[in-house]
ZAMARGU-4260 file (C-alpha; in steps of 0.2 Angstrom, whole numbers, plus 5000, padded with zeros to 4 digits):
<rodrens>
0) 5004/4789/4696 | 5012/4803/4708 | 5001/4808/4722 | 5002/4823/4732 | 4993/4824/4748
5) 4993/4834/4767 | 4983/4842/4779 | 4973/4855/4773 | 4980/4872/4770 | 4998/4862/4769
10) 5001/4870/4751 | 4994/4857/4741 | 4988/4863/4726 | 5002/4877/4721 | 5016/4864/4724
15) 5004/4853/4711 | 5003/4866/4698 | 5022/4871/4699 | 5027/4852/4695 | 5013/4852/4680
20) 5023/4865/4671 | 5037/4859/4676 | 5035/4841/4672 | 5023/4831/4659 | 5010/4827/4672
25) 4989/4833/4672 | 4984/4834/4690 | 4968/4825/4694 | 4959/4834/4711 | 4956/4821/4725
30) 4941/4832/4734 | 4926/4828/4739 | 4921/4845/4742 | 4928/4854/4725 | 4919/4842/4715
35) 4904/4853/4717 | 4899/4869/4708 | 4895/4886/4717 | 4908/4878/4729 | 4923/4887/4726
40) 4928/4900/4740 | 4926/4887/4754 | 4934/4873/4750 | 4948/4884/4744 | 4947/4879/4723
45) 4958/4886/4712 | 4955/4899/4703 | 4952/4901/4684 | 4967/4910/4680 | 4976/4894/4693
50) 4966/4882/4682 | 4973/4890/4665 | 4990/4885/4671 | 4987/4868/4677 | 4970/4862/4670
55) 4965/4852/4687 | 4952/4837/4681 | 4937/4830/4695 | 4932/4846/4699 | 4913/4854/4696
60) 4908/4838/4692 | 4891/4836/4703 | 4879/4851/4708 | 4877/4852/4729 | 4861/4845/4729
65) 4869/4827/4724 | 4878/4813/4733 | 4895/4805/4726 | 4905/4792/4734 | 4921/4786/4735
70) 4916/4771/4723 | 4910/4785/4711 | 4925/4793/4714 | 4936/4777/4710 | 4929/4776/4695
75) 4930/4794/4686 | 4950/4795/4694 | 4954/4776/4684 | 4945/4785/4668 | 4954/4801/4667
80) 4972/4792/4674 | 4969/4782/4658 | 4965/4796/4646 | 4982/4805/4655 | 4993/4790/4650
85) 4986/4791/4633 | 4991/4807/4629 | 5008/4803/4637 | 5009/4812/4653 | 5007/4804/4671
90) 4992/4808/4681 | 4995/4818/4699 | 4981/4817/4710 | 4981/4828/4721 | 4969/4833/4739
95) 4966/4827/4754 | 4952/4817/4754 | 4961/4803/4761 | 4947/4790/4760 | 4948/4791/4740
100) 4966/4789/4741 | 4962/4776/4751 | 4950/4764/4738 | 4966/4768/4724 | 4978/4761/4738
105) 4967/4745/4746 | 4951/4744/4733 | 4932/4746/4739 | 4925/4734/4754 | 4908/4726/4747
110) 4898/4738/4758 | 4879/4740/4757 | 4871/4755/4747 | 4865/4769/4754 | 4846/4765/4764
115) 4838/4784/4765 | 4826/4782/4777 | 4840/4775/4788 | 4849/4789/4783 | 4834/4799/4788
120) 4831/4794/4802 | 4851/4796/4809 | 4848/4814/4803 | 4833/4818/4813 | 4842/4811/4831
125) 4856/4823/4827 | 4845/4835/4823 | 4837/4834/4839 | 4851/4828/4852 | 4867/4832/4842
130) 4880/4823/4832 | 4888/4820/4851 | 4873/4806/4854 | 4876/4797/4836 | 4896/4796/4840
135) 4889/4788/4859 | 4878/4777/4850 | 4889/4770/4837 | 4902/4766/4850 | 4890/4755/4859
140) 4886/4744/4844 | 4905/4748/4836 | 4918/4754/4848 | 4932/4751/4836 | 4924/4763/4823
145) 4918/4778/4836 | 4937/4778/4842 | 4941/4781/4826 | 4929/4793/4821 | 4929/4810/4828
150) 4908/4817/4836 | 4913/4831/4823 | 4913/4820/4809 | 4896/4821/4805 | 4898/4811/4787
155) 4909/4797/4794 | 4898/4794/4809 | 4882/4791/4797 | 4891/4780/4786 | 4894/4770/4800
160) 4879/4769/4812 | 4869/4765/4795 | 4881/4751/4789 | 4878/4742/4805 | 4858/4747/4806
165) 4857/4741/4789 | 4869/4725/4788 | 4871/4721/4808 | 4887/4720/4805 | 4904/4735/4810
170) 4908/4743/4797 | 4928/4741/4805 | 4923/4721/4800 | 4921/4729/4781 | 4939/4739/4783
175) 4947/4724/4789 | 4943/4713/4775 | 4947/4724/4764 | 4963/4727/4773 | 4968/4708/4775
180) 4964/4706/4757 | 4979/4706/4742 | 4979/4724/4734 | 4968/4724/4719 | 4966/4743/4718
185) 4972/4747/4703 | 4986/4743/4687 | 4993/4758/4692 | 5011/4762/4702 | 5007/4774/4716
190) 5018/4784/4721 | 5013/4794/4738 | 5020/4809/4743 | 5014/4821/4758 | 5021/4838/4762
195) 5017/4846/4781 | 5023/4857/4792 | 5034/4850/4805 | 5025/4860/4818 | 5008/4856/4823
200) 5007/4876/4827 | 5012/4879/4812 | 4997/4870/4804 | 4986/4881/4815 | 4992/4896/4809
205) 4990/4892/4791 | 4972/4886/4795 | 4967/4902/4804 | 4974/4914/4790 | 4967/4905/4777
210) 4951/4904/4782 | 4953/4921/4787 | 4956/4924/4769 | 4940/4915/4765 | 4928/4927/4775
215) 4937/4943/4766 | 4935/4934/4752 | 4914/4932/4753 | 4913/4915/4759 | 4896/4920/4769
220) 4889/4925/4755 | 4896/4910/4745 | 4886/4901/4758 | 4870/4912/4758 | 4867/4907/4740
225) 4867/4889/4742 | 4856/4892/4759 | 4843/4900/4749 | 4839/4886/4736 | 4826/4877/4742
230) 4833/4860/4736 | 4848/4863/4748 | 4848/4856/4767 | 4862/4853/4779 | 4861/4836/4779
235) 4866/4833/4761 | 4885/4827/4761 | 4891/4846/4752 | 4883/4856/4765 | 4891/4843/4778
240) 4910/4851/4772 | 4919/4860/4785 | 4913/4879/4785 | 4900/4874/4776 | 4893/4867/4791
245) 4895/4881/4801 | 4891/4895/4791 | 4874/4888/4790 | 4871/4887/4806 | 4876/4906/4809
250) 4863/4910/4795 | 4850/4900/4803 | 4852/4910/4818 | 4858/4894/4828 | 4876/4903/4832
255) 4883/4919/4833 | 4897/4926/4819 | 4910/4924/4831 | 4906/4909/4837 | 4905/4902/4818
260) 4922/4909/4817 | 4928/4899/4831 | 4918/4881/4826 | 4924/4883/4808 | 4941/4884/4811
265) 4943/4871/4827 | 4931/4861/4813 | 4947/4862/4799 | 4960/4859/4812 | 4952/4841/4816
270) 4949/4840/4798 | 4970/4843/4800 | 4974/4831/4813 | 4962/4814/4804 | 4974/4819/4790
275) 4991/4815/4798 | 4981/4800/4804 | 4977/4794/4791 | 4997/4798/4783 | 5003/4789/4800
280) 4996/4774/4791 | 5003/4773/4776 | 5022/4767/4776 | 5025/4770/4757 | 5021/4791/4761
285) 5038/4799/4756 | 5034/4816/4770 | 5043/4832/4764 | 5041/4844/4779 | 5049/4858/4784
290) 5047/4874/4771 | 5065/4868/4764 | 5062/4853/4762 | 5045/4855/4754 | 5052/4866/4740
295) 5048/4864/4725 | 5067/4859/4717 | 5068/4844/4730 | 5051/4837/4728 | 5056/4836/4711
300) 5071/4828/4714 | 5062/4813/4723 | 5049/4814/4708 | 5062/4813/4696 | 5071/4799/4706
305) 5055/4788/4703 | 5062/4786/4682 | 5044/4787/4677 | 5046/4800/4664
</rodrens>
């Protein structure tokens, strides 16, 4: 399978529906924010006349009010992958969600379920002293994790202050098992490919006149719909997605509309920089950046290099 990742705003998803009708290939969406309904403006889904080009699979799968993992996700990307291959075409995944890239790459770590009430309890603290305090108290029990994970992370910084709460164990013990482990992700070839631009300005630029986009497009109100369900709250993992975050927090009168602005997009360009992090990481990335070199016609040309038609 082909898969197309970068930071956010890099392009991803036109670049992907170009090689769909350009080549046999179904594109499967690596998101963890567009696999819920109502969720659309935000986390920058495509559109229905988009999705009538290139039918993208994984997306509007779960309603806001529910969790999904990255083992959940695991599963649904082996089963559609499979159903691609039987109709004959090859499956290209597509996102950046690099942590469900990651369990096709390296498998899942045996790590325990989620425990709500520790996962309560977590919430509350950052509700009163801020995400700032969990990220100070995870490094003290797990200094390898909280370098690793950003304060504004909220997602990331639960995960792993419950692990250890939970298990007394780090939850960088779980990564490294998994990582010194032999590859048993999937029987699938992976075939990694990351477009960027070679300027971190650049990045910037995109990010701010995207979301810029987003506003003019009626994200608030996007956001003021899902704030008025009662079985909505910001600590649910949906309402935790960048901009997401935010908006609420303007809503409930806890920020101002430029300040929401400003914490949105600084929010999607560390969203940006974990991405390239994570790429850094992965030697088998073949990185197109640069417009040139992301065209279309030469990513083709590297696709079309791998024989896999």
């Amino acid at each position: 399978m082909i898969c197309l990742t970068g930071p956010t705003a890099a392009g991803k998803t036109a670049l992907a529906v170009e090689l769909a009708q350009r080549r046999p290939l179904e594109i499967v969406s690596v998101d963890s924010a567009q696999i819920y309904r109502d969720m659309d403006i935000g986390t920058g889904k495509p559109d229905t006349r988009t999705r009538s080009l290139a039918p993208h699979r994984l997306i509007d799968i779960r309603d806001p009010s529910e969790s999904y993992s990255a083992a959940n996700f695991r599963d649904d990307a082996l089963v559609e992958m499979r159903d691609i291959h039987a109709r004959g075409k090859t499956p290209l995944l597509v996102g950046g969600t690099m942590l469900y890239f990651q369990v096709l790459r390296r498998g899942l770590a045996a790590m325990p379920a989620a425990n709500p009430e520790v996962r309560r309890e977590i919430e509350e603290q950052a509700a009163r002293e801020g995400w700032e305090a969990i990220h100070r108290r995870l490094a003290e029990v797990d200094p390898e994790a909280a370098a690793r994970i950003h304060p504004n992370d909220p997602q990331r910084l639960q995960r792993a202050l419950e692990i250890f709460l939970v298990t007394g164990e780090k939850i960088s013990s779980f990564h490294r098992e998994r990582k010194n482990r032999p590859n048993r992700s999937t029987s699938f070839k992976l075939h990694f490919l990351a477009i960027h631009p070679s300027e971190r300005s650049e990045i910037h630029k995109c990010i701010d006149a995207r979301f810029k986009r987003m506003l003019a497009d009626g994200l608030v109100a996007e956001v003021e719909r899902l704030y008025r369900r009662e079985d909505l709250h910001p600590g649910l993992p949906s309402m935790k997605s960048v901009g997401y975050r935010q908006i609420w927090q303007y809503l409930d009168g806890r920020m101002a509309y430029p300040e929401m602005v400003e914490k949105s997009v600084a929010a999607t360009r560390q969203l940006a920089k974990r991405q390239l992090t994570w790429l850094r990481g992965w030697p088998e990335v073949r990185n197109f950046t640069g417009n040139s070199e992301r065209n279309p016609d030469n990513v083709l040309k590297f696709v079309d290099s791998l024989a896999i038609w």
